[in-house]
Structures are given as structure tokens and as C-alpha cells.
VOVO-844686 format. One record per residue: residue in three letters; x, y, z of N, C-alpha, C, O in turn. Coordinates in steps of 0.1 Angstrom, whole numbers, plus 5000, padded with zeros to 4 digits. Each point is the difference from the previous one (the first is absolute). Layout:
REM VOVO-844686
AlaXYZXYZXYZXYZ...
END
This chain:
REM VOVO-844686
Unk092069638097499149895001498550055002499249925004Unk500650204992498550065003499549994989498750025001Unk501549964989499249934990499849854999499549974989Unk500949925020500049874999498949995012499950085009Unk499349834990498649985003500549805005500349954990Unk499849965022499849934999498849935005499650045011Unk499949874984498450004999500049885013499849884996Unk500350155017499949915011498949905005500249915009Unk498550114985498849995004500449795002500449924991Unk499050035025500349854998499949954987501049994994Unk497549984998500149934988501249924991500349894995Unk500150315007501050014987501549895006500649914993Unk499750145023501149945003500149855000501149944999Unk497750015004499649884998500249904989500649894999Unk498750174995500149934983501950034992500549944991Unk500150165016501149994994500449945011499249904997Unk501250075011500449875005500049864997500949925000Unk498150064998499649854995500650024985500849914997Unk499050194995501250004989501149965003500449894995Unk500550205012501550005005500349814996500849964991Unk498549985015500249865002500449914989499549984989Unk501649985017500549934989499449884990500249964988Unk499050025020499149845000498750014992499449904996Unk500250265001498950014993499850014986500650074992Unk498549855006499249984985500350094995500250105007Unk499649904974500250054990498550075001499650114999Unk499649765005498650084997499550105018499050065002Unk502049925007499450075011500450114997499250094999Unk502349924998500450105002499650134986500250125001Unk499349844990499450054992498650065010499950125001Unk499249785004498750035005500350135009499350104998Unk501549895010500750065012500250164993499650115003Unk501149844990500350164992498850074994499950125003Unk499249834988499150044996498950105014499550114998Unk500249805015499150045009500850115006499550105004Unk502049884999501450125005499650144990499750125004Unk500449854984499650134991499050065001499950135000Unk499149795002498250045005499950125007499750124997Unk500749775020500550135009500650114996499650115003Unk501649874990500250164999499850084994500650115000Unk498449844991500050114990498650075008499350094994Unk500449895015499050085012500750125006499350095004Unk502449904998500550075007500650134991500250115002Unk500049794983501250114989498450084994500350125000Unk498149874995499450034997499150105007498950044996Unk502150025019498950095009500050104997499050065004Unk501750004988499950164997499350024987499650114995Unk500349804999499750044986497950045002499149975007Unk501350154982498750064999498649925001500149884999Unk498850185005498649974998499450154993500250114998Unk498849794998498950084995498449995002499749884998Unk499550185004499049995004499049984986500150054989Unk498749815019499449984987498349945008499949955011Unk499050094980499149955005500049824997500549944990Unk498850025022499449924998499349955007500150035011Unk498649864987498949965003499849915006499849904993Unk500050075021499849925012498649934999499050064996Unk501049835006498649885002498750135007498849974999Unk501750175007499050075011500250134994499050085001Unk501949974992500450144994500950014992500949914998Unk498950254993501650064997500750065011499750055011Unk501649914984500850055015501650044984500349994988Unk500150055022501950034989501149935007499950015012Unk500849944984500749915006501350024994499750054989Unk502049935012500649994998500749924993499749895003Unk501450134985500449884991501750024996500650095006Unk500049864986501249984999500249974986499749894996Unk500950214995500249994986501049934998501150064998Unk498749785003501149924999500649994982500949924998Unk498550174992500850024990501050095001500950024991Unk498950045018501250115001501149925005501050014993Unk499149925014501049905005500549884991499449904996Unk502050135004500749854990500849925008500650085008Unk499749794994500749925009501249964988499849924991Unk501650165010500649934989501249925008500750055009Unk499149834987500949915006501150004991500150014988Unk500949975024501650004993500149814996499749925008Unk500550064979499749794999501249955005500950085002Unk499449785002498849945001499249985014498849965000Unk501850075010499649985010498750065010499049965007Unk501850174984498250135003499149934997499150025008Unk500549914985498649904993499849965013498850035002Unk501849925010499249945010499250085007498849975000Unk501750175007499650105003498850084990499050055004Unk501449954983498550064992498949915003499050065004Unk501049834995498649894998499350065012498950054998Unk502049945020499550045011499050164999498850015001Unk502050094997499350114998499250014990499150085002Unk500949864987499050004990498349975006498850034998Unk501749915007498649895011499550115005498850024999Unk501850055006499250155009499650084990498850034999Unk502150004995499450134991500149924987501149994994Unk498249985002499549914987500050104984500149964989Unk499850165017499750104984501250065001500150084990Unk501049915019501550074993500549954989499749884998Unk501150204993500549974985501549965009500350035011Unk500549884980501049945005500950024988499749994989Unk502050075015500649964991501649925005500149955012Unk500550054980500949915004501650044991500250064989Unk500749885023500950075000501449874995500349955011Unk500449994981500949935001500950055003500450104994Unk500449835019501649995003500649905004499649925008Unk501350064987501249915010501450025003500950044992Unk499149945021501650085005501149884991500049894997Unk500450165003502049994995500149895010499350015009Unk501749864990500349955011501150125006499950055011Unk500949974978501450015007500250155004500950025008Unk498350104987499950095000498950065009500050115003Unk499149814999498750005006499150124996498950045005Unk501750014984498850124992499249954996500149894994Unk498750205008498549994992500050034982500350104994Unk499249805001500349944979498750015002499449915006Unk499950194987498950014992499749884986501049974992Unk497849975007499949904992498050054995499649974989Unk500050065015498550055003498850095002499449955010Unk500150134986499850175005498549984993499950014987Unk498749965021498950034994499150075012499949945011Unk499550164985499250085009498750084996500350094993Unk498649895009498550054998500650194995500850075004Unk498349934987500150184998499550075009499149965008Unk501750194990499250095003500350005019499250045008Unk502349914994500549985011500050145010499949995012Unk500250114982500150155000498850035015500250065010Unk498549864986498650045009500049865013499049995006Unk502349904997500149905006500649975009501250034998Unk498549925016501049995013500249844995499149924998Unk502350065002501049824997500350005013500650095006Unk498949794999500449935009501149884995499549904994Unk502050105009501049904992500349905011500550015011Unk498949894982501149835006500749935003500649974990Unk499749985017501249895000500349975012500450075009Unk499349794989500149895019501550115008500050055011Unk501249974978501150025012500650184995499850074990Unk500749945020500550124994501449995011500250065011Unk500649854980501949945005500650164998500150085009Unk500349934980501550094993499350105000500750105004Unk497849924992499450134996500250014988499250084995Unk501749854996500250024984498850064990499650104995Unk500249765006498249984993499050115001499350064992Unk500749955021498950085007500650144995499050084997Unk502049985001500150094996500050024985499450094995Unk501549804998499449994984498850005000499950104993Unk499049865009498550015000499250145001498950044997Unk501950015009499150145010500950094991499250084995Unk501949935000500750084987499249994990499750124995Unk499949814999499249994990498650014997499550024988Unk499849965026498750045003499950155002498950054996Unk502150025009499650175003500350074987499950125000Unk500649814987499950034988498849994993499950024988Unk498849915022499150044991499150135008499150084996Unk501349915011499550115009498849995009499150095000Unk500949795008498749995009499650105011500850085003Unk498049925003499450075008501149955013500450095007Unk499949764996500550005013500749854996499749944990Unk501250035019501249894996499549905017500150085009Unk499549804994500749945010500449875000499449924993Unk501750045015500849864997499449905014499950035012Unk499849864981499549895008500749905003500349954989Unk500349955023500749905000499949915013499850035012Unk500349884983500249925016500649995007499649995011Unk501750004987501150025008501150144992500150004988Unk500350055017500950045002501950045004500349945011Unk500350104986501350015003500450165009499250094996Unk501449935010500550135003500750094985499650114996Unk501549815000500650024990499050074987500150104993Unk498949765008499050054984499250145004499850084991Unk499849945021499050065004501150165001499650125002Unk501949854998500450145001500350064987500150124999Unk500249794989500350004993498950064988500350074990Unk498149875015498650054990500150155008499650114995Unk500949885017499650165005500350125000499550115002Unk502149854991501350074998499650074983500250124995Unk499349785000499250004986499150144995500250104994Unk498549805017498850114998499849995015500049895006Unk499750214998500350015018498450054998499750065010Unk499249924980498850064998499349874998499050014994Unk501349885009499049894990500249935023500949995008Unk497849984992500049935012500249834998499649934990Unk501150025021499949845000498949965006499350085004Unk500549814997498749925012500849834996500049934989Unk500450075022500649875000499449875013499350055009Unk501049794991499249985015501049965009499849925010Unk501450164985501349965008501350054993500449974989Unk500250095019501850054997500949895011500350005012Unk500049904974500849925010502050024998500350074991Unk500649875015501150045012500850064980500250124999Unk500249834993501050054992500149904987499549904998Unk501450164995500049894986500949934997501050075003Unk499449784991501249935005500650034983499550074991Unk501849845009500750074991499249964986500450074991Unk499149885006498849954985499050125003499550014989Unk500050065016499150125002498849945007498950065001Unk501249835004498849925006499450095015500750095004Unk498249895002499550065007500549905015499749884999Unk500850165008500149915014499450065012500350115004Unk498749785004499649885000499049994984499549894998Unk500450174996499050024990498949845000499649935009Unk500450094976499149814999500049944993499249914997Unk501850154996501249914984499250114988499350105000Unk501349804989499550114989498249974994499449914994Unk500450225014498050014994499649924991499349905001Unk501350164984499249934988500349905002498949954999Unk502649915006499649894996498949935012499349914999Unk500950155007499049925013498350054992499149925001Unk500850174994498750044999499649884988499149915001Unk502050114984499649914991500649814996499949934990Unk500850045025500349865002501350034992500449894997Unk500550204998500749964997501650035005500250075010Unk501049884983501550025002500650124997501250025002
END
């Protein structure tokens, strides 16, 4: 678990709370997620490089520090990752985004490729990858198989909840790609669901069944 990062800071535990809730809006729980993502992409974005650049103050030149948010791609796994991209997009507004189609198997619960589009030139790019849950680990590891075939500078996986199971299963994987999650909750029930989790992401994010 020394590559799993859970992002504790109040805000975050806050706002997933008021998610958890059964009772909440299509449009809170969307809002909720979007400002949940915000925050963390403060916490998953601390290491990444700076570079020094002049610039010019109301009183002087001075050099000041900046963040080559082209080097950075947010590729969301669909459809759910979309809630989570919109949030970090807001922060870092000049990352290239690509996007990842899956859907698990009912019965099998494997990750089915359906989708594969990603910015060139991946080779010179740190991916930060998506997705509200990380249950089975399936997905998350179909995603991250296919991403280190283009050969990025650095891999990390983002989610809001977590499983034990998924989180040993991405690690067992690539034991090199860090998580940042805003919670590892108790285990997965027999449909691969997250428990106490907060039902299934996408339909809550896009109103639907």
C-alpha cells in the first residue's frame, strides 16, 4: 500500500460524504464531484515539474515559476471519468485529454475495450487516469495496459472511492503507477459493487439506470 495515497484533507471527506447519500441530486452529486475532483487534483499534481520564466510585476521583472500543463493529459476511462475530468480540467485548463472506452462484462466482470483516443507524442507526457471507482481493478488495469504501450513519461490512477480488492489487484499489475483515492472503503459485494460505496457513479452523475 506505499504507492496508494489517500487524499484525507476535511474538504475532500466532506463533499464525499454528502455524495455517499442516498437522497442526493443528479445535479448535486454531479456539482459535488466536480469541486471533490478540484481538490484533488492539488494533491495528485504536487510533483510534477516547474520551470522558471520571467515575468513582469505592476513594480518589476522578477522570474516566477510555471507548470507546462501541455505536458500533462487527463485520460478518462468513459463514461464516468467525464465527471472527474470536467473538475481537474478547471484547475489545469491547458492539459490535453484523452479518453479511454470500457465496460466490464456483467457476468465475467472483465474490462471490453470499445474506445482508444489519445493526444500525440505521448512518449514526452505524464497521464493522469480516471475513474470515480476503482471496484475489481479490471478497468483500471485494462487502461494502464494500454497506456504504457505508448510509452509515457509517468502513469497515475485517480478515483474516489476505492476497494481493497481493486487497489490490490492495479498493484499486483503495475506496482509502479501510484493511486490517490479519497477513500478505501470495507470490500466488494458479489456484482463487483463498492460497499458502503455510493451506487454506480455514472448513473448518479448522468441521471440515469
Amino acid at each position: 500500500m506505499s504507492n496508494v495515497h489517500v487524499i484525507d484533507h476535511p474538504l475532500v471527506q466532506h463533499k464525499l460524504t454528502l455524495m455517499r447519500r442516498r437522497d442526493a441530486s443528479t445535479n448535486s452529486f454531479r456539482r459535488l464531484l466536480g469541486e471533490l475532483a478540484m481538490l484533488m487534483t492539488y494533491e495528485v499534481t504536487r510533483d510534477l515539474p516547474l520551470q522558471d520564466i520571467e515575468v513582469e510585476t505592476p513594480l518589476e521583472l522578477t522570474t516566477g515559476k510555471v507548470m507546462d500543463g501541455k505536458k500533462l493529459v487527463f485520460v478518462s476511462i468513459l463514461r464516468a471519468g467525464t465527471g472527474i475530468l470536467d473538475g481537474m480540467l478547471s484547475v489545469v485548463p491547458g492539459a490535453r485529454v484523452g479518453h479511454i472506452g470500457l465496460y466490464r462484462d456483467p457476468k465475467t466482470l472483465t474490462a471490453v475495450e470499445y474506445y482508444f483516443k489519445m493526444p500525440g507524442e505521448m512518449q514526452e507526457r505524464d497521464i493522469v487516469v480516471v475513474d470515480p471507482m476503482l471496484a475489481t481493478g479490471n478497468s483500471a488495469v485494462a487502461a494502464v495496459d494500454r497506456l504504457k504501450e505508448l510509452g509515457p513519461k509517468s502513469i497515475k490512477f485517480v478515483c474516489l472511492l476505492a476497494a481493497p480488492e481493486g487497489v490490490a489487484t492495479l498493484q499486483q499489475a503495475h506496482p509502479d503507477v501510484p493511486i490517490y483515492t479519497a477513500a478505501i472503503d470495507r470490500e466488494l459485494d458479489s456484482h463487483g459493487y463498492i460497499l458502503p460505496g455510493l451506487g454506480d457513479a455514472g448513473d448518479r452523475i448522468f441521471g440515469t439506470q
